[in-house]
N, C-alpha and C positions, 0 to 999 in steps of 0.2 A: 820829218818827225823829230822833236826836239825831245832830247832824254835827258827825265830831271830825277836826282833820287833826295834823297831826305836821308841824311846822315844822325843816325843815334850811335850816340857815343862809349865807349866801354862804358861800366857801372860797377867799379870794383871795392864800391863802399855798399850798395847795396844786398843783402845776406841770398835772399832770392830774388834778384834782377827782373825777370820777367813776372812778378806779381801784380807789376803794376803797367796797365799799358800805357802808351804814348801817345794819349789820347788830343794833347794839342798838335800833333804833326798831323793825325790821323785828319783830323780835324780840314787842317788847311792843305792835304791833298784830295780831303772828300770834295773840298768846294773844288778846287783845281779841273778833278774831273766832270764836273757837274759843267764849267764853262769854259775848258779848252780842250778836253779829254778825245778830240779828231785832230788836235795837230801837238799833244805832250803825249810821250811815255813814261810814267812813272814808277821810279823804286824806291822800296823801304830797305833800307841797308843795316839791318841792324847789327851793331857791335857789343850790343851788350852780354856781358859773358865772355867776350875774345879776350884776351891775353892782348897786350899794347903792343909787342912783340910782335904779334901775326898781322895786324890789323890790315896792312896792303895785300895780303891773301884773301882777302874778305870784298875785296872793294873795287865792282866793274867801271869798267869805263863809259863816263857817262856827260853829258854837254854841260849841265850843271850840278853842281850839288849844295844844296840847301841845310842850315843847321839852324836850331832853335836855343840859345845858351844862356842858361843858367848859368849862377858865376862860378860854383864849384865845377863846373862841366869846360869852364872856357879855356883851359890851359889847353887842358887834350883836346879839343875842336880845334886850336891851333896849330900843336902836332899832326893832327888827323889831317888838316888842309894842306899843311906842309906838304908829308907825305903822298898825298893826291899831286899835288904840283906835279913833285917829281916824276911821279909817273906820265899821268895826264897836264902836261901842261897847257895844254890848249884850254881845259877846261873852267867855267867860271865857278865860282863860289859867295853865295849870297847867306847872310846871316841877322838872323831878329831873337828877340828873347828880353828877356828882363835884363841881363847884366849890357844888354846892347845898348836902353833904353838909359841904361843911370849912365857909361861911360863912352856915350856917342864918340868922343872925338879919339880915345885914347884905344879903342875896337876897332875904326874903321880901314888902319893900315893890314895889308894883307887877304882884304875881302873887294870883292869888286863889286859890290854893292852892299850894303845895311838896311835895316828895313827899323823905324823908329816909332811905334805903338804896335795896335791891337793889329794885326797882321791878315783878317779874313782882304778886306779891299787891296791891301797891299802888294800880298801874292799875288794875285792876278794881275796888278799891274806892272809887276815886277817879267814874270814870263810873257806877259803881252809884248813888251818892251824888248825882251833879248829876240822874241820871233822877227820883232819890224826892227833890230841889230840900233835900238836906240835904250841901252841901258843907263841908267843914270847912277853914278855912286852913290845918294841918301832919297830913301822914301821915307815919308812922313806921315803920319795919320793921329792926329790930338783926338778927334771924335769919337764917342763913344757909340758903338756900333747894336744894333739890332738884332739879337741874338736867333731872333723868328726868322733870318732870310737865309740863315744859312740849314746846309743839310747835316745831321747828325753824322758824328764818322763811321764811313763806313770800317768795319776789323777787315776787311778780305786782304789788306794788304800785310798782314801776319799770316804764320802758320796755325793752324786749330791751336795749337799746347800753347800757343803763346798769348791767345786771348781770353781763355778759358783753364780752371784750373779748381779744385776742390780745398777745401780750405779757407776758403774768405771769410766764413764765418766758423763758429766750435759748438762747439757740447754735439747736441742732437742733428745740428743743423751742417757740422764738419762734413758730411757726403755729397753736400748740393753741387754742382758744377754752378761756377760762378765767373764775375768777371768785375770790373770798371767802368763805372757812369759817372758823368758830371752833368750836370742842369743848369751851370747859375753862374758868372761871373761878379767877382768884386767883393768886398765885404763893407760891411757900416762904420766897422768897428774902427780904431786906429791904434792898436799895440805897438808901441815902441821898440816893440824887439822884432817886432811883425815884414817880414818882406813883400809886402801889398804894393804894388807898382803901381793898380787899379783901386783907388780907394772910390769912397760916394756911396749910392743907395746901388743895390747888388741887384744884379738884370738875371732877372728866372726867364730860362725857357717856359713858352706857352704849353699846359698842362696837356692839350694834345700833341704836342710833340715829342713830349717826356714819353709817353703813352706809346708814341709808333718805337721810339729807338728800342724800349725795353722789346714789345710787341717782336720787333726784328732780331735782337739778341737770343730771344726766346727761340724763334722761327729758325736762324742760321744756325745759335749752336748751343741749342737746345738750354739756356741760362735759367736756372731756377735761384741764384741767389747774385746780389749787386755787392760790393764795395763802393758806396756814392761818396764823394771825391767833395762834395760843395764844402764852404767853408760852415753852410749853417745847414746842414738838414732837416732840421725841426724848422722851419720860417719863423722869427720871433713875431713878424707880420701877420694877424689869422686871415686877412682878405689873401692874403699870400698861399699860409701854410695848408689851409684847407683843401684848396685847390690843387694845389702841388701836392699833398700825402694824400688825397683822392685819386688823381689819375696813376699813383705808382701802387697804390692797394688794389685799382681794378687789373691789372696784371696778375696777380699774386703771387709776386716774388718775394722773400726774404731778405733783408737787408741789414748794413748797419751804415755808420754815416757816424759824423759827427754835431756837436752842436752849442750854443751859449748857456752858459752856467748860470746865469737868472734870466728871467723875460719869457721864459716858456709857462704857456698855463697850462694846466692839468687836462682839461678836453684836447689840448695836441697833443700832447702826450698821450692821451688815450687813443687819440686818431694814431698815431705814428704807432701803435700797436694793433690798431686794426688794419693798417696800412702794410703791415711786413717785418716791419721794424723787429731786430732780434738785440743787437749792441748799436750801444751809442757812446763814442767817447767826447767827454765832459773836460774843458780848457780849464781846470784851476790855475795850475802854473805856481802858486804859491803860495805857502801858508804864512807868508809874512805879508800885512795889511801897508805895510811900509813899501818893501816892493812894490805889491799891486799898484799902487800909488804913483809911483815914479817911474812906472813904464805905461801908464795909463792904459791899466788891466781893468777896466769897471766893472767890477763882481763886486757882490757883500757873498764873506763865506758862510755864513749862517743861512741865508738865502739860496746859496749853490745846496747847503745840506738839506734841506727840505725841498728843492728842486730834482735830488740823488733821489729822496727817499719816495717821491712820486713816482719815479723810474722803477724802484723795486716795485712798487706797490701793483703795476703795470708788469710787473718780468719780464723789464727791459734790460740787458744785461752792461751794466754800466763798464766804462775803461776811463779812468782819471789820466788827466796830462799833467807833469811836473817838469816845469824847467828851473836847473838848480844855476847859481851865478849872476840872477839878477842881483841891481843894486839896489841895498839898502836889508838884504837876506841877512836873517839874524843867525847868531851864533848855535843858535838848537833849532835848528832848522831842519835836521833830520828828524829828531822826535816831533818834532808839530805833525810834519808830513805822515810819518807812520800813528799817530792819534789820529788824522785823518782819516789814514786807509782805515786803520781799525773800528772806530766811528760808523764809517760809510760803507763797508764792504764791498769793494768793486770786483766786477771778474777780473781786470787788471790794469796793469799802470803802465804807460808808456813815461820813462824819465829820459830828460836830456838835457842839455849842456848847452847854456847861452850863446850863441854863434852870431857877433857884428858882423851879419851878412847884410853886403852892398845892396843901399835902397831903403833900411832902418833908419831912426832916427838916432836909433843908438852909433851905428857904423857913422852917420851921417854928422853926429855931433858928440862926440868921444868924450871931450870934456866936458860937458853939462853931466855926463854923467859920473865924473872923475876916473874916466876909465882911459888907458893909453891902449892903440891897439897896436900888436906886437910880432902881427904874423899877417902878411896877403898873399902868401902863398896860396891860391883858389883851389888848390887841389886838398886843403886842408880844412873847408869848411863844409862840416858836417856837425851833428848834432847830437847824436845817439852813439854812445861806445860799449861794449858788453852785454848787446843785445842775444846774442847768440853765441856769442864768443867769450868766457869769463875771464879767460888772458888778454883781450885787446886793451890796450890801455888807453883811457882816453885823454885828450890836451886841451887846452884854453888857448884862445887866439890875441888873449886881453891878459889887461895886468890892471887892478884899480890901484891907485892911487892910496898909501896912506891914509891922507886927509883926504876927503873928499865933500863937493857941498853937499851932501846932503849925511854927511858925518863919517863915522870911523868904517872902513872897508875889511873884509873877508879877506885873508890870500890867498893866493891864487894856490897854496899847497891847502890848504882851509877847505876850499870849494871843491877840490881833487879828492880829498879824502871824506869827502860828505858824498858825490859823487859812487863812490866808491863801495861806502859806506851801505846806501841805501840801495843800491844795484845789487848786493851780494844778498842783502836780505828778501827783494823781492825774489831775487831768484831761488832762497828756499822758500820761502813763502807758495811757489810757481806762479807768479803773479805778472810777469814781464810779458809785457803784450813784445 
């Protein structure tokens, strides 16, 4: 019997760690067990919440161990392997993720195999291979995969409190016991500030499928309300959206999700409130028509605001997204933004802070944007500061440039204190998602 476990990593940026599960691990050991589950033993090891400090207190001994790494995650998945060495050194360690995908060759040292795409086929042939002791250092997979063959993941391999939890949604609907769904890979879009590793036209699970996972969430632990994870919840597609906010209404869960800021018509909208729908947060990103521009954010704001005002009209409960330090952000960029809230009334705003995270076009091409980056320390890219903490201060990873092509730049104390600025106010406001 071959023992594999699935390493999650501390989360010490995260305010509540476990609100959100881990649902692509969950994912590729639901398959795992569906087609080797008589010759693997599998564990979920979670670290999230430990102290860096304890973390080989936490961590059996096991034949392999598997990591999934984002890039802010990959310093300490290195220490974390380290660490295992030293104890188990006999043991292998396999690792796939997005920052594996952008920095194939400069990842591969230290890991006894990488895994290079969409990881459902891979895994499997990744432990197929260490059973028959013919492991290969790189799997590969360009193809874009079938989302209908695989199984939805199974939660059993958490504790109850860690897949379920009250709170996902507020006002009347804050008591539901709730959790995390995703349906859909990919998105259409291409935001330049965007870490889309999977670009193209976006793969929905089959609407009966949608149907059993909720159906089972429901049955195992008792879930009356979703946090859905897609990048579009609303489909801008109606052959799409109908289908998909039908099968999660015949459930009748409550939800919120997010969704595009123009392109939605008013009968989805309507559906996605007879379908469950309580909040939806809304991508502005920017009240400057210049930005939007230069990070190829395709919204008209006049358009997003009668797109909001459909939401009310429906007692959908809106959350705006702002991210402040694009290029080309004008100097009253606080006031635009706060005319907006006050204009459109949302329950709340999620603001954040431009991050050239690996796999951007921004990170990818620094100067087009006249921007230098100034920091790859990975353990420093995060997005959101003063979320729940009014002391955390937050940093820039970037510095623009004076001149820049596309004209005069912000400083980087400019954007800290607009930042700053407009954090302290949502938070009398109570408006901080």
């Amino acid at each position: 019997m071959l023992h594999v476990g699935f390493i999650l990593p501390p989360d010490t940026v995260n305010f509540a760690p476990f609100r959100n599960q881990p649902l692509t691990v969950l994912y590729l050991m639901s398959i795992l067990e569906e087609r080797l589950g008589n010759k693997i033993e599998l564990s979920l090891i979670d670290l999230r919440g430990v102290d860096k400090k304890y973390i080989n207190y936490y961590i059996p001994e096991m034949d392999v161990y598997a990591y999934t790494a984002m890039s802010p995650e990959f310093s300490t998945i290195c220490k974390i392997r380290d660490v295992i060495r030293s104890i188990y050194p006999k043991s292998l360690h396999i690792v796939g993720g997005p920052h594996i995908i952008i920095f194939k060759e400069k990842t591969s040292e230290g890991f006894d195999s990488i895994a290079i795409g969409e990881g459902e086929e891979i895994i499997s042939q990744i432990i197929k291979d260490i059973l028959a002791n013919n492991l290969k250092p790189v799997y590969e997979n360009s193809d874009a995969i079938d989302l209908d063959k695989y199984p939805y993941p199974f939660r059993k391999y958490l504790p109850y409190p860690s897949v379920v939890d009250t709170g996902i949604l507020d006002g009347e609907n804050k008591h539901l016991l709730g959790t995390n769904a995703l349906f859909s890979r990919g998105c259409p879009f291409n935001c330049y500030f965007c870490a889309k590793i999977i670009l193209g036209t976006t793969r929905f699970r089959a609407p009966k499928l949608i149907e059993e996972e909720i159906e089972y969430l429901k049955r195992e632990y008792k879930v009356e309300a979703l946090a859905i994870k897609d990048d579009n919840s609303i489909p801008i597609d109606k052959k799409i959206a109908k289908p998909f906010l039908e099968a999660i209404g015949r459930t009748g869960v409550k939800w919120r999700g997010q969704s595009r800021a123009n392109g939605i018509s008013e009968d989805m909208v309507k559906l996605a409130k007879e379908s469950g729908c309580a909040d939806i947060g809304v991508g502005i990103e920017s009240m400057s028509p210049k930005a939007l521009k230069l990070v190829n954010k395709k919204i008209d704001l006049d358009q997003a605001k009668e797109y909001i005002n459909i939401l009310h009209k429906y007692e959908i409960g809106v959350r705006l997204n702002f991210l402040f330090g694009l290029p080309g952000e004008s100097e009253d960029i606080v006031s635009r933004t706060l005319d907006f809230i006050d204009e459109t009334k949302p329950k709340s705003v999620l603001l954040s802070l431009l991050c050239p995270m690996p796999g951007t076009k921004i990170a990818n091409n620094p100067d087009e944007f006249g921007m230098r980056i100034t920091n790859k320390n990975w353990d420093d890219y995060y997005t959101v500061f003063g979320r729940f903490d009014e002391n955390e201060k937050p940093h820039l990873l970037f510095k623009y440039k004076k001149t820049t092509p596309w004209g005069e730049s912000l400083s980087a104390e400019k954007i800290l204190n607009n930042y700053n600025e407009l954090q302290a106010i949502l938070r009398d406001r109570n408006l901080i998602f």
